[in-house]
N, CA, C and O atoms as a DFTB+ gen file, in Angstrom:
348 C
 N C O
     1  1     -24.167      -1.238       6.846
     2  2     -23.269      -1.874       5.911
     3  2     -22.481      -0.827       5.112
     4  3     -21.278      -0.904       4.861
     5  1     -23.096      -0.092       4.838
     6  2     -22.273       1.427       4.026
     7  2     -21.241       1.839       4.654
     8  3     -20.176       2.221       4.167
     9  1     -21.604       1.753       5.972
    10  2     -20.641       2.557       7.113
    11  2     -19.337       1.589       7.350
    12  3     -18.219       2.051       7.575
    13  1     -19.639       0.120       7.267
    14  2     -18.882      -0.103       7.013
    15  2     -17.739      -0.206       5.589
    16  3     -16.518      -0.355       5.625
    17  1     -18.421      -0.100       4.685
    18  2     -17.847      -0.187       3.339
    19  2     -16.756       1.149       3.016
    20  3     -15.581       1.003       2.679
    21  1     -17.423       2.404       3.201
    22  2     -17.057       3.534       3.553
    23  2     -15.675       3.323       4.374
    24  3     -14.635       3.559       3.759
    25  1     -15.588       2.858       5.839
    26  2     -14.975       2.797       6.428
    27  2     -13.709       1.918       5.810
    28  3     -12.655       2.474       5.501
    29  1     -13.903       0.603       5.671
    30  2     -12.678      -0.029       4.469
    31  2     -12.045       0.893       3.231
    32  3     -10.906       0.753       2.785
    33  1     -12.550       1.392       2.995
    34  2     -12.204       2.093       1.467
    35  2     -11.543       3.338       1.815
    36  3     -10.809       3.902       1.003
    37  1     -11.771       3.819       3.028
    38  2     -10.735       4.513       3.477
    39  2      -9.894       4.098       3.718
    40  3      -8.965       4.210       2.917
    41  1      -9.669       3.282       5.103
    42  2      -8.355       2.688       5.353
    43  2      -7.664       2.146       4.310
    44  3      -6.504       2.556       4.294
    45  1      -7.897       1.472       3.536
    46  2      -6.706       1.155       2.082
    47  2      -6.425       2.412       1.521
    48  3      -5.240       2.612       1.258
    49  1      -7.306       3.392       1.252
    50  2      -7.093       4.869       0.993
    51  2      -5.586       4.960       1.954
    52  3      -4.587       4.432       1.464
    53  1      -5.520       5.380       2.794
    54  2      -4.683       5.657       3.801
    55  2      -3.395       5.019       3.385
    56  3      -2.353       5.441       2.884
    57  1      -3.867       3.774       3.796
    58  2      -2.581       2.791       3.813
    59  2      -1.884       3.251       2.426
    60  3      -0.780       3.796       2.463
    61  1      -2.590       3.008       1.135
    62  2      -2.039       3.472       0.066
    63  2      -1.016       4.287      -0.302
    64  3      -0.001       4.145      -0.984
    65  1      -1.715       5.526       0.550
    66  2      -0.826       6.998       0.910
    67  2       0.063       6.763       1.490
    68  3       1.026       7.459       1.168
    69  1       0.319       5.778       2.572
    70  2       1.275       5.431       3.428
    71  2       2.337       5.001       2.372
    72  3       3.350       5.616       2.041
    73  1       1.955       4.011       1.999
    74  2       2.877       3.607       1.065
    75  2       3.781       4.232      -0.210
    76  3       4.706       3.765      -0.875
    77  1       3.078       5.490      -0.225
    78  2       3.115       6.202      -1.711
    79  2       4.320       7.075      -0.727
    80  3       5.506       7.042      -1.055
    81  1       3.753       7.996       0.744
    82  2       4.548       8.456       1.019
    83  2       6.096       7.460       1.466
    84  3       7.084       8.194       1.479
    85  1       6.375       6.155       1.770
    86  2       7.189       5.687       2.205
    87  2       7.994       5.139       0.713
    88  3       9.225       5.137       0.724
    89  1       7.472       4.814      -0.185
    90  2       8.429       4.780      -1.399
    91  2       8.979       6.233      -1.646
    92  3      10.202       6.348      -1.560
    93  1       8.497       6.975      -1.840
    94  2       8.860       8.987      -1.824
    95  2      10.428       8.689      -1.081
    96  3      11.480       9.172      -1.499
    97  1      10.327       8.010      -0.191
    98  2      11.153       8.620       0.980
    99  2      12.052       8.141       0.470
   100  3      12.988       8.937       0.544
   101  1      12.513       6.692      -0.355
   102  2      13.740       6.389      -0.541
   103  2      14.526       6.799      -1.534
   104  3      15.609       6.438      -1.996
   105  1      13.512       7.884      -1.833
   106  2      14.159       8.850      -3.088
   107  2      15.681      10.247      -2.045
   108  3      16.694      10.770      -2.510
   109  1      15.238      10.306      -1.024
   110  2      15.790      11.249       0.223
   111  2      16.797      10.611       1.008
   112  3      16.629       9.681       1.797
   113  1      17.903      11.222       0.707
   114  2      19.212      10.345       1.843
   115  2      18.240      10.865       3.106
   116  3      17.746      11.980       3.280
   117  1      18.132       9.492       4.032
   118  2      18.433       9.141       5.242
   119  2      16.929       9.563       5.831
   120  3      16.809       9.320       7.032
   121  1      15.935      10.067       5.281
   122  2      14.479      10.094       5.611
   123  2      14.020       8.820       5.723
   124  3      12.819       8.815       5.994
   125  1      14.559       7.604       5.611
   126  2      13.808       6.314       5.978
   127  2      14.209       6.416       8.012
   128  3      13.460       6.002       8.897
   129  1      15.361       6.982       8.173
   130  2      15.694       7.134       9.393
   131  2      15.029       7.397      10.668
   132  3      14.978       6.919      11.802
   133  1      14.479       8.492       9.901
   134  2      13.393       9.082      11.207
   135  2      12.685       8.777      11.291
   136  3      12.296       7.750      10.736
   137  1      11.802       9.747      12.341
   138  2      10.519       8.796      13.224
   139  2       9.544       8.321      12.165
   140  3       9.122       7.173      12.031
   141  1       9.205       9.573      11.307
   142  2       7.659       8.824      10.721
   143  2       8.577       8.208       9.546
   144  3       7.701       7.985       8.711
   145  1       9.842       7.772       8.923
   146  2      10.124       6.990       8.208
   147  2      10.617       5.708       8.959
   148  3      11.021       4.773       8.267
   149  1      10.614       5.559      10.716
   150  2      10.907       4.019      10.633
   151  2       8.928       3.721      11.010
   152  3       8.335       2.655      10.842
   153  1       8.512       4.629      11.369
   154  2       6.524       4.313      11.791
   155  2       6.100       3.702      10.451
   156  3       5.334       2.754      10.627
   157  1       6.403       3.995       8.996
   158  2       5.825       3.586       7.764
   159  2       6.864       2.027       7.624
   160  3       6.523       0.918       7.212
   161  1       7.988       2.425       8.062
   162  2       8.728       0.990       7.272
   163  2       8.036      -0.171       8.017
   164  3       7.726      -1.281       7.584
   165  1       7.809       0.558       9.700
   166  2       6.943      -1.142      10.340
   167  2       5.269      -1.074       9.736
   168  3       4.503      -1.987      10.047
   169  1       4.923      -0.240       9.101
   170  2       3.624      -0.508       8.636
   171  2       3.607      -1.006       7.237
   172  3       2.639      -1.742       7.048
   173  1       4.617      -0.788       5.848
   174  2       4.468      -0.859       5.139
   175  2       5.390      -2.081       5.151
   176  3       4.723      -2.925       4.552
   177  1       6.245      -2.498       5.407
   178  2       7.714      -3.165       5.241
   179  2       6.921      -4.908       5.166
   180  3       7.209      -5.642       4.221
   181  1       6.167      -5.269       6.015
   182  2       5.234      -6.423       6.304
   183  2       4.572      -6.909       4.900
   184  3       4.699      -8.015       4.375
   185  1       3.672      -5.549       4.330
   186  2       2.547      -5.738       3.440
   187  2       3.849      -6.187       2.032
   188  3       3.689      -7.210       1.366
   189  1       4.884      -5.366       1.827
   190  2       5.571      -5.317       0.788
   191  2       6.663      -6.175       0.321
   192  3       7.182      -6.238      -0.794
   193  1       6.889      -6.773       1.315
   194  2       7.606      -7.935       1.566
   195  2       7.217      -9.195       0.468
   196  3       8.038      -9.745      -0.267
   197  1       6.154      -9.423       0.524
   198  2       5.702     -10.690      -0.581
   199  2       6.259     -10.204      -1.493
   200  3       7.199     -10.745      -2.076
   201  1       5.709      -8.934      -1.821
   202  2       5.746      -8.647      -3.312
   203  2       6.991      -8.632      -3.787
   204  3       7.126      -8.957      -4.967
   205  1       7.984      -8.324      -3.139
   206  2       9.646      -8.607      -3.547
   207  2      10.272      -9.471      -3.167
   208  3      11.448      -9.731      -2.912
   209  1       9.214      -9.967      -3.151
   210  2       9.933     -11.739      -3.179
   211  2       9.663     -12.705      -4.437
   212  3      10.331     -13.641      -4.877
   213  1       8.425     -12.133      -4.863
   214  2       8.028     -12.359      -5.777
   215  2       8.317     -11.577      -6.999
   216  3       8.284     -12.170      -8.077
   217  1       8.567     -10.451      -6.964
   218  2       8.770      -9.766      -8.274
   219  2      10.155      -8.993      -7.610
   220  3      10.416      -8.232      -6.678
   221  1      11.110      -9.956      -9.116
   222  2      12.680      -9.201      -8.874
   223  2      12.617      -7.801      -9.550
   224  3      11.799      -7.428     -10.391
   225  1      13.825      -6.985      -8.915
   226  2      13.775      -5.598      -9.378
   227  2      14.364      -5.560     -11.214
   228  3      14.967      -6.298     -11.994
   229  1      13.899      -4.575     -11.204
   230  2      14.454      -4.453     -13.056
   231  2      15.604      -3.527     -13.154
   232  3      15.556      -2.329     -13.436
   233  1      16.815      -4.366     -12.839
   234  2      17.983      -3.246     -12.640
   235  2      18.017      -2.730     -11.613
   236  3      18.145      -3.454     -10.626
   237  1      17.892      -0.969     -11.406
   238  2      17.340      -0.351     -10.526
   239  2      16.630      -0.101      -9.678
   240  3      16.748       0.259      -8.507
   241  1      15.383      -0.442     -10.732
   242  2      13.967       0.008     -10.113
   243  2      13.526      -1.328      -9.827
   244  3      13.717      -2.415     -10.372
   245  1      12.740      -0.857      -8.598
   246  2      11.853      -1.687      -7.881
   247  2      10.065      -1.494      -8.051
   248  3       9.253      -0.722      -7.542
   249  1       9.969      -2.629      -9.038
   250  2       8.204      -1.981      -9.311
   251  2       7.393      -3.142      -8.454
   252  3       6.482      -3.580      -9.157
   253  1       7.429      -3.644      -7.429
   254  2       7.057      -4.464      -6.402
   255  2       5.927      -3.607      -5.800
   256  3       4.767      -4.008      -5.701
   257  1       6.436      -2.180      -5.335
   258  2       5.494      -1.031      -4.424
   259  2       4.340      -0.964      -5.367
   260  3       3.284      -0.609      -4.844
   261  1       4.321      -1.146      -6.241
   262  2       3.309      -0.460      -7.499
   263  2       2.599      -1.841      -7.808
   264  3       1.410      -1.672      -8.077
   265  1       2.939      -2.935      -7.836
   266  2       2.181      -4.040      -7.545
   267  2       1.443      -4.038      -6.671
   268  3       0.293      -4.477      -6.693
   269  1       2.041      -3.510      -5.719
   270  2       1.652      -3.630      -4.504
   271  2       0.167      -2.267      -3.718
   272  3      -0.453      -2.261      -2.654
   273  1       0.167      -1.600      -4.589
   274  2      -0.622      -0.365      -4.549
   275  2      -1.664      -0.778      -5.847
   276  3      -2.688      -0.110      -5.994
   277  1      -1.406      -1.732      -6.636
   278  2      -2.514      -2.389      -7.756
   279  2      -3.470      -3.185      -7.201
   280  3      -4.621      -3.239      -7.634
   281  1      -2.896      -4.065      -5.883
   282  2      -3.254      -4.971      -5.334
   283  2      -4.565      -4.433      -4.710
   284  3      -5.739      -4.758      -4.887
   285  1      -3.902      -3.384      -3.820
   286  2      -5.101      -2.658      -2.902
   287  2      -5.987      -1.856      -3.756
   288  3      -7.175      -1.715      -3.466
   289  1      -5.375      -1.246      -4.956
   290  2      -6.715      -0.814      -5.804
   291  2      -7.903      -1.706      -6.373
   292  3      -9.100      -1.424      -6.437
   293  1      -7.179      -2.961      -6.801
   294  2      -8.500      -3.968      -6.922
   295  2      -9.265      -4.617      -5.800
   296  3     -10.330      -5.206      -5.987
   297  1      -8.646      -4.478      -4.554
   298  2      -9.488      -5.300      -3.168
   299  2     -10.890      -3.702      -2.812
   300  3     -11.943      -3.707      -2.175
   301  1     -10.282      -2.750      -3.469
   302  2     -11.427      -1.675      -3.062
   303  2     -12.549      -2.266      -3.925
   304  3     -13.622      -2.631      -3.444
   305  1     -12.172      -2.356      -5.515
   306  2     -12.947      -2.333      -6.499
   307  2     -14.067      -3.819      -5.734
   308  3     -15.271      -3.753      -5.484
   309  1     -13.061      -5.114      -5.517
   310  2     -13.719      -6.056      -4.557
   311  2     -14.658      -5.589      -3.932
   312  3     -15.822      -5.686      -4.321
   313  1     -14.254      -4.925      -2.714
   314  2     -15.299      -4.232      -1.830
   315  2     -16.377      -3.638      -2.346
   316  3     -17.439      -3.767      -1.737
   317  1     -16.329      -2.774      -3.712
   318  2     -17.134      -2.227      -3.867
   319  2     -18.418      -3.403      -4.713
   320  3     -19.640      -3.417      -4.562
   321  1     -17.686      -4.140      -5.449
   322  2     -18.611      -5.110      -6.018
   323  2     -19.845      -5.939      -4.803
   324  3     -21.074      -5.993      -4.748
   325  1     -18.661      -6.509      -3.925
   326  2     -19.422      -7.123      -2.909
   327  2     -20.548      -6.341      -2.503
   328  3     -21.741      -6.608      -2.650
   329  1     -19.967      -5.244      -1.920
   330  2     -21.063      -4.371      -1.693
   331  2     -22.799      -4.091      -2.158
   332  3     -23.919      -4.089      -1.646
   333  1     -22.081      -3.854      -3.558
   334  2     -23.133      -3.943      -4.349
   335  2     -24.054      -5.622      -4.766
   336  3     -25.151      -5.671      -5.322
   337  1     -23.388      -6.608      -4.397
   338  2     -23.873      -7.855      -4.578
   339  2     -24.854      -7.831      -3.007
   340  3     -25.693      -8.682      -2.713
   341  1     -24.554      -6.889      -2.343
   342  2     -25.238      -7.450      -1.084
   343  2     -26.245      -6.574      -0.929
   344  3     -26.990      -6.908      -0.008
   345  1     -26.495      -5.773      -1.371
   346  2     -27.016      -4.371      -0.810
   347  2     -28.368      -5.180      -1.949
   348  3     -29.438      -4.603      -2.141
């Protein structure tokens, strides 16, 4: 069960990063372009989608990604509770 718990808490780890690096990018003319910026937009573009649909931008900025990276910080904290409810 650890191994698996371990194993989840990485992958959102990851994904996270994914995400952290694919918002980065739209700070960079034309890095959404390339390879590992269209590989993140089909990985991240799916998950992030609700969230800007749901939360309009403020002017400029788009704080949807950061919702969206809150989200996965509390499904760890989840995991970790469960965890501990089961163990």
């Amino acid at each position: 069960m650890y191994l698996l718990f371990n194993f989840l808490t990485s992958l959102i780890s990851l994904y996270s990063w994914a995400l952290i690096i694919y918002i980065l990018m739209s700070w960079f003319p034309n890095a959404r372009e390339t390879g590992i910026g269209q590989f993140l937009a089909r990985i991240c573009e799916p998950y992030l989608e609700p969230f800007r649909r749901i939360i309009p931008p403020l002017g400029m900025i788009d704080i949807s990604p950061i919702v969206a990276i809150l989200v996965l910080r509390f499904a760890t904290g989840g995991l970790h509770q469960l965890f501990l409810w089961m163990a």
